[in-house]
mmJSON file of the N, C-alpha and C atoms, coordinates in Angstrom:
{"data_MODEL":{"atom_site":{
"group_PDB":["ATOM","ATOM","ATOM","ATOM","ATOM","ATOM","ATOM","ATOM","ATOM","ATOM","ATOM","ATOM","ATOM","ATOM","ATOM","ATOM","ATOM","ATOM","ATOM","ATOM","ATOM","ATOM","ATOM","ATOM","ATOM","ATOM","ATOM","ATOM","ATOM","ATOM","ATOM","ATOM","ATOM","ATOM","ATOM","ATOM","ATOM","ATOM","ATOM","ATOM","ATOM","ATOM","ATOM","ATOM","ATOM","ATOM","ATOM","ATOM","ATOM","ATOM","ATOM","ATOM","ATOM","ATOM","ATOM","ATOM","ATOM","ATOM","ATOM","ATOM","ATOM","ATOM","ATOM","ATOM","ATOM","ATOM","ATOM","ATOM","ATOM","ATOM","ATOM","ATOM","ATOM","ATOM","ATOM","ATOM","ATOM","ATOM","ATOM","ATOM","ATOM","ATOM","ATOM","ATOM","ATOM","ATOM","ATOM","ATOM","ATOM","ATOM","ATOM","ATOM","ATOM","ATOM","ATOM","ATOM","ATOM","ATOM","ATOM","ATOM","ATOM","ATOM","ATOM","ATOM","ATOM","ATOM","ATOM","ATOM","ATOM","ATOM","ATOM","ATOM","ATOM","ATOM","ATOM","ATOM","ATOM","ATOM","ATOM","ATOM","ATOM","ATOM","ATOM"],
"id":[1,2,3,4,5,6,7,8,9,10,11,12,13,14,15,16,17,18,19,20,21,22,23,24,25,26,27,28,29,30,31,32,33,34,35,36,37,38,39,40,41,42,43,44,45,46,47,48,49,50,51,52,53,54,55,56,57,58,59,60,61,62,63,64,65,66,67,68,69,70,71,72,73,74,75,76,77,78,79,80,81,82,83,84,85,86,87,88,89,90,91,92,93,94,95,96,97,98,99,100,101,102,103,104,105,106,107,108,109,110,111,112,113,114,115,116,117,118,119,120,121,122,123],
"type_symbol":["N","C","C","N","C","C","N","C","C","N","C","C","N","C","C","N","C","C","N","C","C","N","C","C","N","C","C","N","C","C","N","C","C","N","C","C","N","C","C","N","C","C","N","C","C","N","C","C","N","C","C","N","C","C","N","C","C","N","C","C","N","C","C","N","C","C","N","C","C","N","C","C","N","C","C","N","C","C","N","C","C","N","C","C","N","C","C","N","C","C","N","C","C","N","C","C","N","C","C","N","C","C","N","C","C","N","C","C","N","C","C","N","C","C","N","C","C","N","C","C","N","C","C"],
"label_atom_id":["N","CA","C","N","CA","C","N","CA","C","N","CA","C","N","CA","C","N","CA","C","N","CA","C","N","CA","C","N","CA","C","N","CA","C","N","CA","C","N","CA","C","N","CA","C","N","CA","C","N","CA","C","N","CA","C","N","CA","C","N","CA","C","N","CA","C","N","CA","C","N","CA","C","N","CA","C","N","CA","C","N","CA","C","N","CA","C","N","CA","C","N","CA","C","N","CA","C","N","CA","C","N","CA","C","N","CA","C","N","CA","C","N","CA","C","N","CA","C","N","CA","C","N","CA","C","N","CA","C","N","CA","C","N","CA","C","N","CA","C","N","CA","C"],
"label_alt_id":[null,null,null,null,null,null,null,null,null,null,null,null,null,null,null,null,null,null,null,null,null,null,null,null,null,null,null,null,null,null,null,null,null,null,null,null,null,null,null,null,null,null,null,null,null,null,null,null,null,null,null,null,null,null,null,null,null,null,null,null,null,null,null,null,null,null,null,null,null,null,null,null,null,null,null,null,null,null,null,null,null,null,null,null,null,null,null,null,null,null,null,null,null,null,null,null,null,null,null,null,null,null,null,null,null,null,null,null,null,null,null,null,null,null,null,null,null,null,null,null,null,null,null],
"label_comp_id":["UNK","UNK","UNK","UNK","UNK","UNK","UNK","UNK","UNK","UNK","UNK","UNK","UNK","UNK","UNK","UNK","UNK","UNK","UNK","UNK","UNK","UNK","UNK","UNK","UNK","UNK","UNK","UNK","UNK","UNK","UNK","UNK","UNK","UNK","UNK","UNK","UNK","UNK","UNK","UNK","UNK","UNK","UNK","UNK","UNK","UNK","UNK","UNK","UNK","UNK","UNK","UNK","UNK","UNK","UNK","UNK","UNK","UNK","UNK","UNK","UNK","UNK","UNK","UNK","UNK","UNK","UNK","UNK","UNK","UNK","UNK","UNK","UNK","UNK","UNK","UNK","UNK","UNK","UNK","UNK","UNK","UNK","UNK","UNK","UNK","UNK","UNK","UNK","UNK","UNK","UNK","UNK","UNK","UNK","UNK","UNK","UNK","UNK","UNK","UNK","UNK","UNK","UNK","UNK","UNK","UNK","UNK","UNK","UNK","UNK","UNK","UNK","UNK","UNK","UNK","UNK","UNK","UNK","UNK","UNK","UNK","UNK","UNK"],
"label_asym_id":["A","A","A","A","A","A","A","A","A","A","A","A","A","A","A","A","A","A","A","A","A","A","A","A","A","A","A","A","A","A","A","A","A","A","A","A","A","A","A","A","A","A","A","A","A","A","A","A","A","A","A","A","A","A","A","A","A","A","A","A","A","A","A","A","A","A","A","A","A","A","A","A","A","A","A","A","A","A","A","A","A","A","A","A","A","A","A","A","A","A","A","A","A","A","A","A","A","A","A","A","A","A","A","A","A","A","A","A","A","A","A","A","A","A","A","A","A","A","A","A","A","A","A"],
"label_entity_id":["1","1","1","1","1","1","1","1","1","1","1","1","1","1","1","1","1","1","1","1","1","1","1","1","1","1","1","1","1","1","1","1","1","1","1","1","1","1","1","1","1","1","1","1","1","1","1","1","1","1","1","1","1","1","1","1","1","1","1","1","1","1","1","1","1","1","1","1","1","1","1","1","1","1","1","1","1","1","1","1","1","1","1","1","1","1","1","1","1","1","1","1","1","1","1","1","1","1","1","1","1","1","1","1","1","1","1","1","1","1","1","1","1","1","1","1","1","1","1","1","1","1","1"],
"label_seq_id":[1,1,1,2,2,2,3,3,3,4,4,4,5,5,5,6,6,6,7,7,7,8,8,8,9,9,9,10,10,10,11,11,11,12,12,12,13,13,13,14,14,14,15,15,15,16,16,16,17,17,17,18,18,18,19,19,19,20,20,20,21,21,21,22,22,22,23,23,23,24,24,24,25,25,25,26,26,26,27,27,27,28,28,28,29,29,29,30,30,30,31,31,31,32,32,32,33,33,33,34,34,34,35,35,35,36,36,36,37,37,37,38,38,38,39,39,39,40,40,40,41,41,41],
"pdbx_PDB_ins_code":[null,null,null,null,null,null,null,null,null,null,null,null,null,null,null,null,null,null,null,null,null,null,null,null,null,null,null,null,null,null,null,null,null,null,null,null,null,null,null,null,null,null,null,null,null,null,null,null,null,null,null,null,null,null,null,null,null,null,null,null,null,null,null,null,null,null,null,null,null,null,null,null,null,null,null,null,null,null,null,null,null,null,null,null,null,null,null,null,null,null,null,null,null,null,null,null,null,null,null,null,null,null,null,null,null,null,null,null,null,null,null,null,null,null,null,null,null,null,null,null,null,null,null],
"Cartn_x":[159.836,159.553,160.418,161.586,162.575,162.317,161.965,161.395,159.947,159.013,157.866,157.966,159.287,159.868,160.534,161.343,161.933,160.58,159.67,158.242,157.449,157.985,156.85,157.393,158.991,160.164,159.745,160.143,159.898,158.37,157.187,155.901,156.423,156.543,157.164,157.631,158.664,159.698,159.157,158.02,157.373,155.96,155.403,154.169,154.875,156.378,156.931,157.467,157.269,158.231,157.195,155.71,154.313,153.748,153.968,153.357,154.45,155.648,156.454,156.042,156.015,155.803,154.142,153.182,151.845,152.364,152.562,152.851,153.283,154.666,155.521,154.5,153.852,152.908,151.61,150.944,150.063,150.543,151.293,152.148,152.079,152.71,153.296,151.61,150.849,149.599,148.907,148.684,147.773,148.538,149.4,150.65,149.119,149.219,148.088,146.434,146.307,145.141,145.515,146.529,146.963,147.468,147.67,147.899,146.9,145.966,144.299,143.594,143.765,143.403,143.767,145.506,146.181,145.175,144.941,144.456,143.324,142.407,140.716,140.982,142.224,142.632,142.659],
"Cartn_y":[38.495,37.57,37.93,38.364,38.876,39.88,40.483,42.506,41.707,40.858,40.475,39.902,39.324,38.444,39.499,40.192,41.218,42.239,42.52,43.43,42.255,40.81,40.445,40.368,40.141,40.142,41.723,42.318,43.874,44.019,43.663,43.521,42.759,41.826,40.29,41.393,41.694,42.507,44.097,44.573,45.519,44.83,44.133,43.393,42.73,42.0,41.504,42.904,43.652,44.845,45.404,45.788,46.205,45.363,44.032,43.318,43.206,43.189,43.203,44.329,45.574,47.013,46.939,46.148,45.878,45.391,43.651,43.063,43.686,44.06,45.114,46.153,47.056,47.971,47.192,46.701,45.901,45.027,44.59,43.799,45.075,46.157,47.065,47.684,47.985,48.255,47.288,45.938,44.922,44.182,44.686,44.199,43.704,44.701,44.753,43.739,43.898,43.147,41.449,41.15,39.674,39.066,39.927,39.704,39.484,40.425,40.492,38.784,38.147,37.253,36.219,36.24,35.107,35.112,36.116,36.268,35.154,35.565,35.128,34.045,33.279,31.879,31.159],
"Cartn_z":[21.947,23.06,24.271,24.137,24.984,25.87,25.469,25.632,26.491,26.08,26.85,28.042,28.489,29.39,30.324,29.691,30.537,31.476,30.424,30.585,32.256,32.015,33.013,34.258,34.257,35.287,35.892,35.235,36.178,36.582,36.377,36.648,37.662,38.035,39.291,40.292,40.294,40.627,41.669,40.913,41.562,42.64,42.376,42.646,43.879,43.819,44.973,45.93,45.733,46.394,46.951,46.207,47.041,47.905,47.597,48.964,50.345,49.926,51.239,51.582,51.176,51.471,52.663,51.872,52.128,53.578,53.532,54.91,55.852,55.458,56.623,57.217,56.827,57.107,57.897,57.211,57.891,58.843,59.049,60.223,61.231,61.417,62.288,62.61,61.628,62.411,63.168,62.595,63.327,64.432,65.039,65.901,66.889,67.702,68.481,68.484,67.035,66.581,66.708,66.345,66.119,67.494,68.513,70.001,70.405,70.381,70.967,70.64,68.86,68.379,69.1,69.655,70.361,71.845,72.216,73.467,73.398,72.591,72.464,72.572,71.433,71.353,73.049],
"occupancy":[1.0,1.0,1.0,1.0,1.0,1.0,1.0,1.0,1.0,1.0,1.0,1.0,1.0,1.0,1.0,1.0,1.0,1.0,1.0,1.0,1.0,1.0,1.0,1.0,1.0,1.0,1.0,1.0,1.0,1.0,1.0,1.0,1.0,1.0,1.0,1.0,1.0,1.0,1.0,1.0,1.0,1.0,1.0,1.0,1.0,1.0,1.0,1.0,1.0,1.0,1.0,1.0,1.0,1.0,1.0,1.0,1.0,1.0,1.0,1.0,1.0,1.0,1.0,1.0,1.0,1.0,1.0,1.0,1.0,1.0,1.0,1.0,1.0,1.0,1.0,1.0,1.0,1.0,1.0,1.0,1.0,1.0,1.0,1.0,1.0,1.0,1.0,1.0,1.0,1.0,1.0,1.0,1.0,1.0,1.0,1.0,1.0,1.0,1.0,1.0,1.0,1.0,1.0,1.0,1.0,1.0,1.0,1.0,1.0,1.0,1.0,1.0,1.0,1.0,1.0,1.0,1.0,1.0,1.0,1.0,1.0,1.0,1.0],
"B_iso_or_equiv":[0.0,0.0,0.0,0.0,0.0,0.0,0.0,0.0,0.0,0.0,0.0,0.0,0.0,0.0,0.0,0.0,0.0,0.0,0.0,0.0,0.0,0.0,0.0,0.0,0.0,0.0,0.0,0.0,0.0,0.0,0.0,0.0,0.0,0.0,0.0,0.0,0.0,0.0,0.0,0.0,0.0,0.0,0.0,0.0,0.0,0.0,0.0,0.0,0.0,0.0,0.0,0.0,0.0,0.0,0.0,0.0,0.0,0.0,0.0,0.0,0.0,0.0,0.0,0.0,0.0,0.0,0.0,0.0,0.0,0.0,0.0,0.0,0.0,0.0,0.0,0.0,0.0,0.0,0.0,0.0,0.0,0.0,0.0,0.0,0.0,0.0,0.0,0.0,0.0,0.0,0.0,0.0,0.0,0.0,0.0,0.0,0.0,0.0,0.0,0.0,0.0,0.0,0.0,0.0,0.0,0.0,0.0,0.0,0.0,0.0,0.0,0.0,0.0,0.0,0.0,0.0,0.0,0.0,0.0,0.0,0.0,0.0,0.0],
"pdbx_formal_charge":[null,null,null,null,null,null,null,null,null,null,null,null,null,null,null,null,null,null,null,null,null,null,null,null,null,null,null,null,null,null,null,null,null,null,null,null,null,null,null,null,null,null,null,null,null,null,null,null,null,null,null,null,null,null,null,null,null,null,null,null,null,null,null,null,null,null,null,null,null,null,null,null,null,null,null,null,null,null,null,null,null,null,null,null,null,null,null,null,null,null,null,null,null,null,null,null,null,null,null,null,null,null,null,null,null,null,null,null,null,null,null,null,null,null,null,null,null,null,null,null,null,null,null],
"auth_seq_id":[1,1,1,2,2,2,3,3,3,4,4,4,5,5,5,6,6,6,7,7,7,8,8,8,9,9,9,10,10,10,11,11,11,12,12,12,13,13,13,14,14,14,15,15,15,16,16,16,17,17,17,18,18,18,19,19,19,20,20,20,21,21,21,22,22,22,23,23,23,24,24,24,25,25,25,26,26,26,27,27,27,28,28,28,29,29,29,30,30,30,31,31,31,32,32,32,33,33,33,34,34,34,35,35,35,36,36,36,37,37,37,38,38,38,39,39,39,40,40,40,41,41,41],
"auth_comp_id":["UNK","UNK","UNK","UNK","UNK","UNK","UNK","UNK","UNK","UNK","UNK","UNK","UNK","UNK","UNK","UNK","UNK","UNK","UNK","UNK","UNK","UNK","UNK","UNK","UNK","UNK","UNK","UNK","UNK","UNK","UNK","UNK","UNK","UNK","UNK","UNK","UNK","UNK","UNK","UNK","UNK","UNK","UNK","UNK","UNK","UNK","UNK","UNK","UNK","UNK","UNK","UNK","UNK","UNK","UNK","UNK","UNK","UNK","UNK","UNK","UNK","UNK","UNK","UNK","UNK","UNK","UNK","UNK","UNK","UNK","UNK","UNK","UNK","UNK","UNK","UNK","UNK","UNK","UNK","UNK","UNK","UNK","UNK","UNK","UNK","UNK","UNK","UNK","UNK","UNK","UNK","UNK","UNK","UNK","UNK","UNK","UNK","UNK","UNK","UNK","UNK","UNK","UNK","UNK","UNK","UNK","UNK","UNK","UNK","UNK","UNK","UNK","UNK","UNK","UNK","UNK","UNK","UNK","UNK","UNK","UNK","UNK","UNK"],
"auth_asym_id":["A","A","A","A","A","A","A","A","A","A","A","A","A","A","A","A","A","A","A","A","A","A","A","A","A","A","A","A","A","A","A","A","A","A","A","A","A","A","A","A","A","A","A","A","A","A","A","A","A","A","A","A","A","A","A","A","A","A","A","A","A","A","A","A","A","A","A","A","A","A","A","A","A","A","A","A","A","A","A","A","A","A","A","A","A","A","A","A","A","A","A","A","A","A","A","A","A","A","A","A","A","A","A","A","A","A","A","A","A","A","A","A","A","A","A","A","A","A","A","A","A","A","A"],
"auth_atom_id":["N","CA","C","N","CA","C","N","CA","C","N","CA","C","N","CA","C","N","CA","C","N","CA","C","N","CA","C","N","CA","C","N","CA","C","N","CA","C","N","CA","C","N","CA","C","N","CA","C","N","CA","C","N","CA","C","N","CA","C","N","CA","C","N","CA","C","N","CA","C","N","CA","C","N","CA","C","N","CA","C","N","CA","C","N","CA","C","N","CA","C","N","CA","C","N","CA","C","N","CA","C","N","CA","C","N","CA","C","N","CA","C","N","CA","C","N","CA","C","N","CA","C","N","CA","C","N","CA","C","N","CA","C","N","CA","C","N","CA","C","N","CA","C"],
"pdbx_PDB_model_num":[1,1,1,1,1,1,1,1,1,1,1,1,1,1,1,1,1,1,1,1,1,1,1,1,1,1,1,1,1,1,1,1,1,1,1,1,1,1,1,1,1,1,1,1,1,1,1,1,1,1,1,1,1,1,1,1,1,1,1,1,1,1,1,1,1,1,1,1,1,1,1,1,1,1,1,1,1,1,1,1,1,1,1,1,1,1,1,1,1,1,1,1,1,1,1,1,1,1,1,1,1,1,1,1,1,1,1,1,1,1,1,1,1,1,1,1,1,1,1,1,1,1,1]
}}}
């Protein structure tokens, strides 16, 4: 049960590290896009 807990922590752990990775990236490309959106607003 230990070893399965540890197994889902490091799954957590990577899955949280690809979406900051995701956001950050997608943030720095759609800079532009999400300005344009404020604009239309």
């Amino acid at each position: 049960m230990r070893r399965w807990n540890i197994f889902v922590l490091l799954v957590f752990i990577s899955c949280c590290l690809l979406v900051k990775e995701f956001v950050s990236t997608s943030l720095n490309s759609s800079n532009i896009f999400i300005s344009s959106k404020h604009f239309a607003h």
